[in-house]
VEXGU-49308 format. One line per 3 residues: number of its first residue (from 1); their letters; for each residue y negated, z, x negated of C-alpha. Coordinates in pm, whole numbers, plus 50000, padded with zeros to 5 digits. Example, Ala and Ser with C-alpha at 12.3 -4.5 7.8 and 13.67 -1.06 7.14 Angstrom:
<rs>
1 = AS = 50450,50780,48770  50106,50714,48633
</rs>
This chain:
<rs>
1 = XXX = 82997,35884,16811  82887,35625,16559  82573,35399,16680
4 = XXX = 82507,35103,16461  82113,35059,16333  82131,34717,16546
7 = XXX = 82104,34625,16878  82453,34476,17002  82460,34059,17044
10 = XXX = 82371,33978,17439  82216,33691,17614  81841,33719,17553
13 = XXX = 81891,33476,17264  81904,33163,17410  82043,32920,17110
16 = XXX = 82279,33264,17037  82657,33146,17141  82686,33478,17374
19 = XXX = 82448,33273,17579  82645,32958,17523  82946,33145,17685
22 = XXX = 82765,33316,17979  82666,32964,18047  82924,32732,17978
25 = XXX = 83218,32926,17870  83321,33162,18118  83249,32886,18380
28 = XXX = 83516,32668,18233  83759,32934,18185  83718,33077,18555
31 = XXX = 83793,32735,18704  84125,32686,18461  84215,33017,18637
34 = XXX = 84150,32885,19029  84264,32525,18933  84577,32688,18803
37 = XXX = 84621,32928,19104  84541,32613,19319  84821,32422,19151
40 = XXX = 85063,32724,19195  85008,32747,19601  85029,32365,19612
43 = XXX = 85386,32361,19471  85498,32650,19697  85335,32515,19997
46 = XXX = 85538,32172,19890  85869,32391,19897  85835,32542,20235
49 = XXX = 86023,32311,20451  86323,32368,20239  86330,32754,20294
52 = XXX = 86453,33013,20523  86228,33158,20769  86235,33485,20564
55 = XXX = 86184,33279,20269  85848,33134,20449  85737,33429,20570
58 = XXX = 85696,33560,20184  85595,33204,20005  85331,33214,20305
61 = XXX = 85248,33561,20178  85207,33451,19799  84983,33166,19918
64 = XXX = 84720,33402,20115  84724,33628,19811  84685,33392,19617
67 = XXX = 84385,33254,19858  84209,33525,19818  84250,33599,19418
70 = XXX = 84057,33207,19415  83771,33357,19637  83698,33687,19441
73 = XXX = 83694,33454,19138  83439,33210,19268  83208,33487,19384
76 = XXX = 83246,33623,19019  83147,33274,18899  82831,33266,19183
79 = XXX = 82743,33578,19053  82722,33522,18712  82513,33192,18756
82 = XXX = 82271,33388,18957  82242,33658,18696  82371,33980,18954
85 = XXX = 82526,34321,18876  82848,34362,18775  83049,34546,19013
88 = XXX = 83271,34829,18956  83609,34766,18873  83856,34893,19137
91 = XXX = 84073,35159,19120  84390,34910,19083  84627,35175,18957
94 = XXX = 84626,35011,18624  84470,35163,18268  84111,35232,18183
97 = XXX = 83918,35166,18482  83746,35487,18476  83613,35395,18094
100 = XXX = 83499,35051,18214  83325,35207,18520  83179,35489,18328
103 = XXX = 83024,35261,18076  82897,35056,18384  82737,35344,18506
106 = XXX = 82505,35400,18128  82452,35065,18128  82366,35031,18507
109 = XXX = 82059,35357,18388  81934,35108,18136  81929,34847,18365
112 = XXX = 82139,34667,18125  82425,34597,18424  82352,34213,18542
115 = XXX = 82538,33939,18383  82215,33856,18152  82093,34194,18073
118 = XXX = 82475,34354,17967  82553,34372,17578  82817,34020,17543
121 = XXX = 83120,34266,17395  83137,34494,17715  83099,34195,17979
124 = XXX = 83353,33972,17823  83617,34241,17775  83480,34357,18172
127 = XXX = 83578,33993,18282  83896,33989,18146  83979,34311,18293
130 = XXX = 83832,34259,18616  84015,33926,18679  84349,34119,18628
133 = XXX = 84269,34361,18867  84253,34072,19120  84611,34027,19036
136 = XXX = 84717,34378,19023  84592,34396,19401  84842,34204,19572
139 = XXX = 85206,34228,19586  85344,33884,19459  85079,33805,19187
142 = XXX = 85123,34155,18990  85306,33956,18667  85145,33684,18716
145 = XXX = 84971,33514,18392  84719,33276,18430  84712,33161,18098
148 = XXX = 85054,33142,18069  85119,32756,18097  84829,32651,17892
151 = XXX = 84938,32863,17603  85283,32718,17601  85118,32355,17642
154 = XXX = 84913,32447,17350  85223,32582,17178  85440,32246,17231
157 = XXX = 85168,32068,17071  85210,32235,16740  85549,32086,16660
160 = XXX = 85402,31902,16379  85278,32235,16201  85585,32425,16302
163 = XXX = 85885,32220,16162  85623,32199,15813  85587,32550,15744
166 = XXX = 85965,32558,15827  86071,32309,15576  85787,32576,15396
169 = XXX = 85952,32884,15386  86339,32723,15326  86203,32564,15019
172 = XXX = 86120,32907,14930  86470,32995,14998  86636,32874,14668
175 = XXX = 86334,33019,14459  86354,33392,14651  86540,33612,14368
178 = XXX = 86336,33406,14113  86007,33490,14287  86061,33906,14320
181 = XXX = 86050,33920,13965  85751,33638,13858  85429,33817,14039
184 = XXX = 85217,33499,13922  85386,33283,14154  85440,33506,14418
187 = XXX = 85079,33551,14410  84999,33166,14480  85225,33141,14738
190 = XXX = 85101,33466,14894  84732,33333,14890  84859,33004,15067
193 = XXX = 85063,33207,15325  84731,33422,15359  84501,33100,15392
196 = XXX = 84829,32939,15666  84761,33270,15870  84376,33283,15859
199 = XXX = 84330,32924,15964  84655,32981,16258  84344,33143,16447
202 = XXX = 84141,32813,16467  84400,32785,16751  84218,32973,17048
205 = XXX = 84214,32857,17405  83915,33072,17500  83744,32810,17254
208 = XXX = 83919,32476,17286  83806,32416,17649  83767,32022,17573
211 = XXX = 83957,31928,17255  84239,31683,17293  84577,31670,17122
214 = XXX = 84481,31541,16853  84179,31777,16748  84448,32033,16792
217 = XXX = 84663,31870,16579  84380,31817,16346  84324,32186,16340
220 = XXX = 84647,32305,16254  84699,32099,15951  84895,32260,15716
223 = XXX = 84959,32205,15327  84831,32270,14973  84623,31996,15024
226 = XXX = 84423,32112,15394  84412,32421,15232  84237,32357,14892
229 = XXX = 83983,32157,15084  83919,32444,15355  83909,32741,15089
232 = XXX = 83541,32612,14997  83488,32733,15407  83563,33125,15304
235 = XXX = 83248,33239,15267  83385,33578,15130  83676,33577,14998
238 = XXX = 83856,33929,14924  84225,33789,14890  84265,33871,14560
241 = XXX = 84190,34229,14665  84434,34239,14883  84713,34088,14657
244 = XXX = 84630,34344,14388  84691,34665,14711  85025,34477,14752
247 = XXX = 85131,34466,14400  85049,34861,14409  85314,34919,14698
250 = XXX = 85622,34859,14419  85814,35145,14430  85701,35272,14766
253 = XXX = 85970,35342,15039  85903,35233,15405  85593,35033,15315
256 = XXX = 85446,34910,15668  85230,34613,15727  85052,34599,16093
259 = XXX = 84929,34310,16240  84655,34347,16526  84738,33998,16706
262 = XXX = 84507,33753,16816  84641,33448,16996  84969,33351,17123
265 = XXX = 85141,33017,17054  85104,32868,16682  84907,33179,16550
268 = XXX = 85166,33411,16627  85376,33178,16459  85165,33178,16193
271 = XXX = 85159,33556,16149  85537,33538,16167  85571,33370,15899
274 = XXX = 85352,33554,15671  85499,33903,15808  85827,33682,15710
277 = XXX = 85692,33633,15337  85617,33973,15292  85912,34105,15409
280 = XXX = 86177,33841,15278  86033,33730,14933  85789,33993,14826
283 = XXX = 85943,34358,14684  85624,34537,14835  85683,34523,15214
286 = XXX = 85978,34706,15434  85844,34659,15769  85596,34482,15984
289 = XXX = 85492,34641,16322  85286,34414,16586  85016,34484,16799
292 = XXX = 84944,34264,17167  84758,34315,17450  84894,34460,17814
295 = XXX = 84745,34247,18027  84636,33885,17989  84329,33877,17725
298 = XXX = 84104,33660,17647  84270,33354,17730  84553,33321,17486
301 = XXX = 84584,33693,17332  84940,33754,17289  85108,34014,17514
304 = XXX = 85445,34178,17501  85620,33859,17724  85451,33618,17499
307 = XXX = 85587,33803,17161  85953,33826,17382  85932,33468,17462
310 = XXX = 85831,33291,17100  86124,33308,16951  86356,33177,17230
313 = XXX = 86130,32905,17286  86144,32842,16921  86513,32819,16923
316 = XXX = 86529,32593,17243  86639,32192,17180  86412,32130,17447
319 = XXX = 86088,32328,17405  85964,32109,17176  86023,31698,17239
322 = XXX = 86148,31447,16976  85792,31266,17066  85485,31463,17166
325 = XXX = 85402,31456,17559  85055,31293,17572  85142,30908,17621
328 = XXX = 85059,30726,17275  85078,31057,17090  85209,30992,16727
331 = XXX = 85578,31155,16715  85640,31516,16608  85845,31403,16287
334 = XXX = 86114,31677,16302  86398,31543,16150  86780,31695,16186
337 = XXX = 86643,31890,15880  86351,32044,15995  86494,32164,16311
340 = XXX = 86746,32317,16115  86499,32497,15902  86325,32648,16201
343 = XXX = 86653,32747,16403  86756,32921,16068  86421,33092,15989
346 = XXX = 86337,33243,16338  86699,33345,16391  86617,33556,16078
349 = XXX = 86303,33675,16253  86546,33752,16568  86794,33960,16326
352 = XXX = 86466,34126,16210  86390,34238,16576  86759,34355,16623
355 = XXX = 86688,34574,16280  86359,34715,16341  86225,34506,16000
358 = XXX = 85998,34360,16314  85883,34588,16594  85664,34588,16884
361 = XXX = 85384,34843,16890  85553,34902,17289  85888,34830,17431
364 = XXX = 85947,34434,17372  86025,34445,17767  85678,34533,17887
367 = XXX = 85611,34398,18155  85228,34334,18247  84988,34551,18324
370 = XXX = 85231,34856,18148  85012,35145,18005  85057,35311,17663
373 = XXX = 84853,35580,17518  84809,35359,17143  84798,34998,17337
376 = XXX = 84510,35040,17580  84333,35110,17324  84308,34745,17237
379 = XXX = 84176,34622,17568  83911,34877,17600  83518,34781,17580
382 = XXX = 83482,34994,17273  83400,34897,16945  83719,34987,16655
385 = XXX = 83426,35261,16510  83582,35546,16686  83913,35489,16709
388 = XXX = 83967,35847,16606  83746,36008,16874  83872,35765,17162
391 = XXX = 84241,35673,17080  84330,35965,16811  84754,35843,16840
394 = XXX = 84651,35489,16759  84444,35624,16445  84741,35865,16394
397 = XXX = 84978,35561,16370  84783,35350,16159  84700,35601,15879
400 = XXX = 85075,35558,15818  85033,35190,15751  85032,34982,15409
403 = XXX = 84781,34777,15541  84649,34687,15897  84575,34315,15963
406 = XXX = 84340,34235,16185  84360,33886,16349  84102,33705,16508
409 = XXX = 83755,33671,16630  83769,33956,16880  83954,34207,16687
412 = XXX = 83621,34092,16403  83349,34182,16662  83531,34440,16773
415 = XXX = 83589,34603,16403  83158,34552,16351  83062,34667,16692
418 = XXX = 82931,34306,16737  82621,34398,16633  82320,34228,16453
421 = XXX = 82400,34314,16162  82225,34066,15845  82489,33898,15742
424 = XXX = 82534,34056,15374  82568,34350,15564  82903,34505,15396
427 = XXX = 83207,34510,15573  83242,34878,15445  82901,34978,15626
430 = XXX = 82966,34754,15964  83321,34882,16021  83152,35236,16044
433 = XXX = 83378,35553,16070  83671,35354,16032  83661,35231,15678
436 = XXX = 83882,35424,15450  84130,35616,15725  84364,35333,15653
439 = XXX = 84355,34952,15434  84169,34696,15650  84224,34324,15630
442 = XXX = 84024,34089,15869  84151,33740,15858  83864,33569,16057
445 = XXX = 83741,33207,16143  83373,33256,16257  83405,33219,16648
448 = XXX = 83077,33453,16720  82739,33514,16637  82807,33854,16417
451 = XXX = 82869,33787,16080  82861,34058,15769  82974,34048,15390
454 = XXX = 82842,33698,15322  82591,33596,15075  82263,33639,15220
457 = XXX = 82186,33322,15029  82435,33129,15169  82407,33312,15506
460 = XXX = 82030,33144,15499  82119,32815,15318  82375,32784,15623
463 = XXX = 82079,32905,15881  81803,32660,15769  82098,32328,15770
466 = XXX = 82139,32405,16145  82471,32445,16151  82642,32619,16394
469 = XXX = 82821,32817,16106  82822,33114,16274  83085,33030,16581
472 = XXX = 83194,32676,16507  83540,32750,16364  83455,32557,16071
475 = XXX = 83374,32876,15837  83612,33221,15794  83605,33551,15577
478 = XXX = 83868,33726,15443  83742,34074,15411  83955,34406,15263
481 = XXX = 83837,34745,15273  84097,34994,15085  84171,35349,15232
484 = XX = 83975,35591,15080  84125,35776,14790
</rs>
């Protein structure tokens, strides 16, 4: 097993954002989760006069579950402030319990096991797991998501964005036969579509615990014109890398793309559209296969119902409002046009489903909490280093693949063991084993402390400003690493 020359980012650095999330964080996202449960029992308990008695007897059931779900979450919050141990997960029935528990266990011999002490990868990916086994426990709560009506409040939100990139791709439309055979403009709308997807990630509920509409607005800003001035914010750049692998797929049957996702809502979108680009107006791609989480992930990861659900919500008259929601919100601006840009666009995604051109990694119809021998992989504590060792179907699959896209801040730290690496570190060296069993793209706005393939100049220039460079969302990388010939 690979073992970085590093120790891993945890919470003895106090201006380090691991400690920024143990302290502020993780409390904010834990209350979002009771307030939201609260909410949910309050609207039951509001329906009960107009029930059955059977129907009462089970509402009154949901409520006490729910009860209690609220109370193990508040002592996971108490015990957290107070720096305690983290607990064992129980034995819920669901995946990887045992691996979480067993890495408790080394951790627990290095006294490394409080909330302070334990390396900031395991513990988060612990939380997130052990608030779904809260779930998993009762009877009515099982497919329950907690994060579900703040990602599709966040989603609404990105009209504006949505009906552009729309109006986007039909433009491209008229130009598509022309395009296949003129590489040099393919290529600058490939970089823009790359640039669209990269920045779709500044999107990320885990992190946008106080913005209002209109920094989210703000922050999905789409265009030649947002995207010119953020490019200067790469701070390693390998797209031109990547465009020259694609040009090299011409000719090659059954060419697969695989995105890893990140976040539901507008980045999914997002990647949508590029998978979209690559398979509709570029010659080099046949097929795009997608990656989510099982269970509810890090706030707004995208799991099988979210994929299931973006497209009808897409299509709905309704999901999105002729004005924004927020009162004195600017309108969305879709004209008759736009919306018939987007119903004709993701009804081509939809045919693409039907087809197989767009897969799930799992059954579309997973239901939460499902387990699969290549998925679980992707909710473990482990590091992407030893895929091969630990999920050897997953690293089966993906040595078939064109190219593997990695999404995300997660997926990043995940990929470089969140380590302390210096930040010129390569991304060929931090990835570990994994570099060269299959072609890597990380499309990345810096959301964390760990950081590799940048300048070291810059990477100090950026130290000695003050900056919060590191996890402000204001910098990214685009980083390739080909499979090794």
């Amino acid at each position: 097993m690979f073992q970085a020359p590093y120790p891993p980012w945890d919470f003895t650095d106090r201006n380090s954002f691991a400690f920024e999330t143990v302290l502020r964080r993780w409390p904010v996202i834990l209350t979002g989760i009771i307030d939201n449960i609260y909410c949910r029992n309050h609207d039951l308990g509001v329906s009960l006069p107009s029930k059955s008695e059977e129907e009462k007897a089970t509402v009154e059931v949901i409520i006490e579950e729910g009860k209690k779900i609220i109370s193990k979450i508040g002592e996971v919050k108490y015990d957290m402030a107070r720096d305690r141990v983290l607990q064992p997960i129980p034995e819920d029935g669901e995946a990887l319990t045992d691996v979480y528990n067993k890495e408790l266990e080394k951790l627990a011999k290095k006294k490394q096991n409080t909330w302070l002490t334990v390396p900031w990868l395991y513990s988060e990916c612990y939380l997130y797991r052990l608030i779904r086994s809260f779930f998993v426990q009762t009877k009515h709560w099982k497919d329950y998501d907690p994060f579900l009506a703040q990602k599709e409040a966040t989603f609404q939100k990105s009209s504006k964005a949505i009906y552009q990139l729309a109006t986007t791709m039909h433009e491209l439309e008229g130009d598509k036969h022309t395009l296949a055979s003129d590489p040099d403009n393919l290529k600058v709308i490939f970089k823009e579509m790359i640039q669209m997807c990269l920045w779709g990630n500044a999107t990320d509920l885990s992190m946008l615990t106080h913005l209002s509409h209109d920094d989210i607005q703000h922050l999905q800003t789409v265009g030649r014109d947002a995207q010119a001035a953020r490019a200067e914010y790469i701070l390693k750049d390998d797209q031109e890398k990547v465009w020259q692998h694609l040009t090299s797929l011409t000719g090659k049957e059954d060419s697969r793309v695989d995105f890893v996702l990140d976040n539901a809502g507008f980045e999914l979108f997002t990647d949508f559209v590029f998978a979209d680009f690559l398979v509709t107006y570029t010659p080099y791609v046949s097929k795009v296969v997608f990656h989510p989480k099982l269970i509810p992930w890090f706030v707004s990861d995208v799991t099988p119902p979210d994929f299931k659900s973006a497209t009808k919500s897409l299509l709905s008259p309704t999901f999105f409002p002729q004005e924004d929601t927020p009162e004195g919100a600017p309108a969305s601006g879709a004209s008759e046009e736009s919306r018939q840009h987007l119903y004709e666009m993701v009804k081509r995604w939809e045919s693409y489903i039907e087809s197989g051109v767009f897969s799930l990694s799992v059954p579309i119809d997973s239901p939460l909490g499902s387990s699969d021998a290549q998925a679980n992989f992707w909710t473990s504590p482990y590091p992407y280093w030893n895929m091969k060792e630990l999920a050897p179907e997953l690293h089966k699959s993906l040595e078939d693949s064109s190219l593997v896209i990695f999404k995300g801040d997660l997926n990043f730290r995940k990929l470089t063991g969140d380590v302390q690496w210096p930040a010129s570190t390569p991304f060929e060296t931090a990835i570990g084993p994994i570099a060269g069993s299959f072609p890597i793209l990380s499309l990345r706005t810096n959301k964390a402390d760990v950081i590799v393939g940048v300048d070291q100049e810059v990477a100090d220039k950026l130290d000695k400003s003050g900056e919060k460079w590191r996890y402000n969302g204001k910098y990214a990388v685009v980083l390739f690493q080909p499979r090794a010939t």
